[in-house]
N, CA, C and O atoms as CSV, one atom per row, in Angstrom:
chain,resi,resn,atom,element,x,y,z
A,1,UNK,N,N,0.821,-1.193,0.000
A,1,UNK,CA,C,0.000,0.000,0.000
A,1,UNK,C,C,0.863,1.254,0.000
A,1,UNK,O,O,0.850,2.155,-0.838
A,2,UNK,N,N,1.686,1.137,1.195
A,2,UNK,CA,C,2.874,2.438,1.190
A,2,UNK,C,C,3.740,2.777,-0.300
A,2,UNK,O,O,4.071,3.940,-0.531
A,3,UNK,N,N,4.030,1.810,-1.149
A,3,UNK,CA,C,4.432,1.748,-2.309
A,3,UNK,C,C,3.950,2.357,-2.999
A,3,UNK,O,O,4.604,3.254,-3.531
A,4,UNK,N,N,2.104,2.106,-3.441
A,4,UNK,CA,C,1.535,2.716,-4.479
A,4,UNK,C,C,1.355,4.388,-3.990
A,4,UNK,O,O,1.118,5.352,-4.718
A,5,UNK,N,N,1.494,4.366,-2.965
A,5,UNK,CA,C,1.321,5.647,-2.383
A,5,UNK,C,C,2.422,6.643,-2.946
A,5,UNK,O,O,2.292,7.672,-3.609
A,6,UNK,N,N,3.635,5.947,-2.424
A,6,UNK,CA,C,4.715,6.779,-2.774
A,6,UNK,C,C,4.436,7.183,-4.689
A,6,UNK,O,O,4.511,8.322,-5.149
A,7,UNK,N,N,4.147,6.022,-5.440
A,7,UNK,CA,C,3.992,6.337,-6.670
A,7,UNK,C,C,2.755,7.112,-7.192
A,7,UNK,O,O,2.963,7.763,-8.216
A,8,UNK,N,N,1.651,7.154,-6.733
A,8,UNK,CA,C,1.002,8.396,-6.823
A,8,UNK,C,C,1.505,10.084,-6.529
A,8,UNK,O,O,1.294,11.119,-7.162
A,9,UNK,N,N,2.355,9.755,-5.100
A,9,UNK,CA,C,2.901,11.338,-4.843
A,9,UNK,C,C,3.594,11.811,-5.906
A,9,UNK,O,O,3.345,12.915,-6.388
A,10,UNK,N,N,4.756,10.823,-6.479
A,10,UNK,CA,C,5.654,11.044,-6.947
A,10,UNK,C,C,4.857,11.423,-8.545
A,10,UNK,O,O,5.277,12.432,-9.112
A,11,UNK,N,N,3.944,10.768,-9.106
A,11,UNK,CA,C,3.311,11.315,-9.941
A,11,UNK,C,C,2.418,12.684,-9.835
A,11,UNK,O,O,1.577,13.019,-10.668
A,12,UNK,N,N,2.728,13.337,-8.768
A,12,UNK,CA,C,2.118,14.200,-8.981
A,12,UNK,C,C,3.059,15.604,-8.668
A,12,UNK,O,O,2.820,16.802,-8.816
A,13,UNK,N,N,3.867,15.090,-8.324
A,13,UNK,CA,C,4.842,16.280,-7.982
A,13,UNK,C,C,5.459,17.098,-9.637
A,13,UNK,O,O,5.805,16.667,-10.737
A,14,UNK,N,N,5.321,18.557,-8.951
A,14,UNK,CA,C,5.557,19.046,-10.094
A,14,UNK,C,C,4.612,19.566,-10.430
A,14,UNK,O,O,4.632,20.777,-10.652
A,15,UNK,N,N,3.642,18.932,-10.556
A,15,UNK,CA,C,2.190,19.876,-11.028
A,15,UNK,C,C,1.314,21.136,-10.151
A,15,UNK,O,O,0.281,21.770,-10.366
A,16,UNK,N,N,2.137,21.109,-9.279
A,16,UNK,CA,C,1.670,22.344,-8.756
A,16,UNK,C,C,3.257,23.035,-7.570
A,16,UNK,O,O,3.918,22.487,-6.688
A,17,UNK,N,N,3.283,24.165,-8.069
A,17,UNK,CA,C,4.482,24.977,-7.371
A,17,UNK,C,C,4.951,24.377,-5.871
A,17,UNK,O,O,4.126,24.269,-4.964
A,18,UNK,N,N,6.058,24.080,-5.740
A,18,UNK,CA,C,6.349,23.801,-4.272
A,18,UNK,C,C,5.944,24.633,-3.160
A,18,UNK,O,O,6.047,25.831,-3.422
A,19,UNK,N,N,5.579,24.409,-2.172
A,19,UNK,CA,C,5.338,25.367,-0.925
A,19,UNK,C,C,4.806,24.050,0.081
A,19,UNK,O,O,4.347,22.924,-0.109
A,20,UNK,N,N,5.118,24.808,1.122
A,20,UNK,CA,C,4.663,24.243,2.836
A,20,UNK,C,C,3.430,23.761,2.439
A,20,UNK,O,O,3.420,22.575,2.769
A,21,UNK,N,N,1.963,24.167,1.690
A,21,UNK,CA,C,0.921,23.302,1.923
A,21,UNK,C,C,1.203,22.518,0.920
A,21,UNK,O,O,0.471,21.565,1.187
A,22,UNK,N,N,2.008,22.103,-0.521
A,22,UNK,CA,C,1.823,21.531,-1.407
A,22,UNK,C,C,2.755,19.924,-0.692
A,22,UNK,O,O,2.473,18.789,-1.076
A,23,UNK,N,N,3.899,20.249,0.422
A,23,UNK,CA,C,4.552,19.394,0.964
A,23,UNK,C,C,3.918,18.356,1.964
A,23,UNK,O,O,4.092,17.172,2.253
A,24,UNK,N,N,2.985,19.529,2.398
A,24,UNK,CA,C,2.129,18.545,3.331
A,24,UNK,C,C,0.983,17.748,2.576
A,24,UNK,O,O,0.557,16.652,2.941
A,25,UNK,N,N,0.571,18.420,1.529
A,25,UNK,CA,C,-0.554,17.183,1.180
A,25,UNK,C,C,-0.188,16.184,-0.163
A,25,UNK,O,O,-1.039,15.664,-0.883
A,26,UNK,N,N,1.776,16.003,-0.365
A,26,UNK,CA,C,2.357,15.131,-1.050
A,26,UNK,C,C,2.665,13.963,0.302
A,26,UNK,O,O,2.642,12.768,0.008
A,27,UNK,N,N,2.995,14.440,2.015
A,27,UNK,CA,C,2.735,13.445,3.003
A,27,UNK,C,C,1.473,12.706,3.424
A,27,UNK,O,O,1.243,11.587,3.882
A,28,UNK,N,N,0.609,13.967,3.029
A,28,UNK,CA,C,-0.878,13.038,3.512
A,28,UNK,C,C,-1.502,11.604,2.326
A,28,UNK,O,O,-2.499,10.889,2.425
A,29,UNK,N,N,-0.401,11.645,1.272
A,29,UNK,CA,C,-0.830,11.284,-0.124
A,29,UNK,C,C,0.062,9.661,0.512
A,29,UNK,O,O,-0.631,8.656,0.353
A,30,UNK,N,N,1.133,9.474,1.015
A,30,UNK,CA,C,2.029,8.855,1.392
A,30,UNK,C,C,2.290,8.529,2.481
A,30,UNK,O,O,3.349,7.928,2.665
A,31,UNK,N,N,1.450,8.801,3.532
A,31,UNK,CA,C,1.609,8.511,4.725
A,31,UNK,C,C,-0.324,7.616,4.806
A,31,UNK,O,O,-0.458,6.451,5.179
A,32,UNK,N,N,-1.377,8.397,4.427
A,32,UNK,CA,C,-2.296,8.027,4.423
A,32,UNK,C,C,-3.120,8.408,5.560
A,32,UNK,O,O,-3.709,9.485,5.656
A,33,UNK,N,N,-3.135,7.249,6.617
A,33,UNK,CA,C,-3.605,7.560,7.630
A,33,UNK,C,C,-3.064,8.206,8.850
A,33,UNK,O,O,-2.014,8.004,9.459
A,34,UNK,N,N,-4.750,9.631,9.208
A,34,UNK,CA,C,-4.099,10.841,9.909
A,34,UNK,C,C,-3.591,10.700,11.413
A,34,UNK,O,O,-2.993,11.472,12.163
A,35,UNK,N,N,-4.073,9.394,11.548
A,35,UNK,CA,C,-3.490,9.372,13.369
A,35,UNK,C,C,-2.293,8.422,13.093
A,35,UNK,O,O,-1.891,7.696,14.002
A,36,UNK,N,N,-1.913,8.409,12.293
A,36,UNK,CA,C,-0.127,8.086,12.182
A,36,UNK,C,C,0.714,9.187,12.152
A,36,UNK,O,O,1.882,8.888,12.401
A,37,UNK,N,N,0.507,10.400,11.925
A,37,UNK,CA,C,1.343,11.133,11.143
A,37,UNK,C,C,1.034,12.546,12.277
A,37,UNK,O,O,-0.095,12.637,12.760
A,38,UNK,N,N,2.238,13.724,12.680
A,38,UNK,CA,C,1.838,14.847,12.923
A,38,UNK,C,C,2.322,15.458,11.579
A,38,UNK,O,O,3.488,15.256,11.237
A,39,UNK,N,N,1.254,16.402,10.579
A,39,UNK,CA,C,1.828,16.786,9.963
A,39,UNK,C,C,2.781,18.119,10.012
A,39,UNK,O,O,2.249,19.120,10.490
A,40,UNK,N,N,4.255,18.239,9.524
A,40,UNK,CA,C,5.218,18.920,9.534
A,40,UNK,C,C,6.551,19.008,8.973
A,40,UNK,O,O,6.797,17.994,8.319
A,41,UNK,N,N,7.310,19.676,8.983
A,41,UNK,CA,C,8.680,19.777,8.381
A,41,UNK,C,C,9.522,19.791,9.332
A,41,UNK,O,O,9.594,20.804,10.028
A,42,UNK,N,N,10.417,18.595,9.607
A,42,UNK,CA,C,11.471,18.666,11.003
A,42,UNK,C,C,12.385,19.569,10.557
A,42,UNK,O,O,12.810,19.716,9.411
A,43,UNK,N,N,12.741,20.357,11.878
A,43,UNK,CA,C,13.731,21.053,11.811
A,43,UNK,C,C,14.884,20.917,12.555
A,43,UNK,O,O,15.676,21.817,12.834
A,44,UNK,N,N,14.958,19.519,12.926
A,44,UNK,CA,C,16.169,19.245,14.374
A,44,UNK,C,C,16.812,17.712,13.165
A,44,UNK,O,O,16.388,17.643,12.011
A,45,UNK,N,N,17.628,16.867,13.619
A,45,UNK,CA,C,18.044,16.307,13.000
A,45,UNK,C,C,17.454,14.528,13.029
A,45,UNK,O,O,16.800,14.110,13.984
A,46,UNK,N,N,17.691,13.954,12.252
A,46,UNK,CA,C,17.011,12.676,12.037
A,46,UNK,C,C,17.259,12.090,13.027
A,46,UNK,O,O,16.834,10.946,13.191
């Protein structure tokens, strides 16, 4: 499932300008479900 996911995001990237909301709803596309995920951009290290 996580697979086809990633290949939908990835098909869609590009089609609309990068920005903070376009990042978050290429994770919600790839992550799926919302009580897995806080959505965000880390800013501390892996």
């Amino acid at each position: 499932m996580r697979a086809r996911n990633w290949d939908r995001a990835i098909g869609l990237c590009g089609k609309i300008p990068l920005s903070l909301d376009e990042l978050e709803r290429l994770q919600d596309i790839v992550i799926g479900s919302k009580k897995l995920r806080n959505m965000a951009i880390r800013k501390w290290g892996a």
